[in-house]
C-alpha positions in Angstrom: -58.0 -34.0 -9.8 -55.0 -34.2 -7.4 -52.9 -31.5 -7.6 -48.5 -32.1 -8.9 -46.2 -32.8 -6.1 -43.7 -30.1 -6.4 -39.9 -31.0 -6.7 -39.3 -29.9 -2.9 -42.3 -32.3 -2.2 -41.4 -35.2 -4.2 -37.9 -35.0 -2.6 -38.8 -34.3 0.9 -41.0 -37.3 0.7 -38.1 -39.9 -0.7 -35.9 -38.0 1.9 -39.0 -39.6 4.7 -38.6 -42.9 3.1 -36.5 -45.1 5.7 -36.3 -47.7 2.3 -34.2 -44.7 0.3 -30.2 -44.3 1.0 -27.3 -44.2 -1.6 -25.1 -41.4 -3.2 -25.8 -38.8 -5.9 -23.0 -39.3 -8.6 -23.5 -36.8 -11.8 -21.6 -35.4 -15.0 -23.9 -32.6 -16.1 -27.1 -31.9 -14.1 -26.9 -33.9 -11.1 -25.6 -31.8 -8.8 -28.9 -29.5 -9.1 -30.6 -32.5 -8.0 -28.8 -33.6 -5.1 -29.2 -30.0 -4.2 -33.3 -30.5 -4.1 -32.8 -33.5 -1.8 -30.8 -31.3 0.3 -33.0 -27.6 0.3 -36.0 -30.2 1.0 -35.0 -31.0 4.4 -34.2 -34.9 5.8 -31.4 -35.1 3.7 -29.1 -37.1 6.2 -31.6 -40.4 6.0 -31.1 -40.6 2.4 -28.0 -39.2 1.2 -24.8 -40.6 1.5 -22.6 -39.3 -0.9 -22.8 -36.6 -3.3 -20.0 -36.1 -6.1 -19.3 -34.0 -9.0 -16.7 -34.4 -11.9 -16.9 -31.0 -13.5 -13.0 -31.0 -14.1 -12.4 -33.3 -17.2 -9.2 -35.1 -15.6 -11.2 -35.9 -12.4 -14.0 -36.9 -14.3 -11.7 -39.7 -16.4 -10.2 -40.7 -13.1 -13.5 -41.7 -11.6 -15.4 -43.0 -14.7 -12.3 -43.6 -17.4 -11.7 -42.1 -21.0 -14.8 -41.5 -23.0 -15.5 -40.0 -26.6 -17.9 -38.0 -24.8 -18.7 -37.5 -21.5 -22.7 -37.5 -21.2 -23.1 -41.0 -22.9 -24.9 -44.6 -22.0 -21.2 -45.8 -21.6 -20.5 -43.7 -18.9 -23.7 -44.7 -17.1 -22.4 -48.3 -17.1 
């Protein structure tokens, strides 16, 4: 039985992936995972952009007015 990849593992091996490269945008837990990407090493081939939109009023700038603010609209 192969053994689980751990997270540092899984995201050190996207981060070795010349096919992977975009941003990390998140309301909620997202910024924990562009961390990973970033503890794992390689970082600069893959990410581009990280952002977070703790602050309510930032986060309606960037994404507009929601009823709530984890939601399918907001993925959209």
């Amino acid at each position: 039985m192969m053994r689980k990849l751990t997270t540092k593992e899984k995201a050190l091996k996207v981060n070795l992936d010349a096919s992977e490269y975009g941003s990390f945008a998140e309301i909620g837990g997202g910024q924990e995972v562009a961390a990973n990407f970033f503890k794992a090493g390689g970082a600069s081939g893959t990410v581009a952009k990280t952002m977070s939109a703790y602050d309510m009023e930032f986060s309606n700038a960037i994404y507009g007015k929601c009823k709530r603010y984890v939601s399918k609209e907001r993925l959209n």
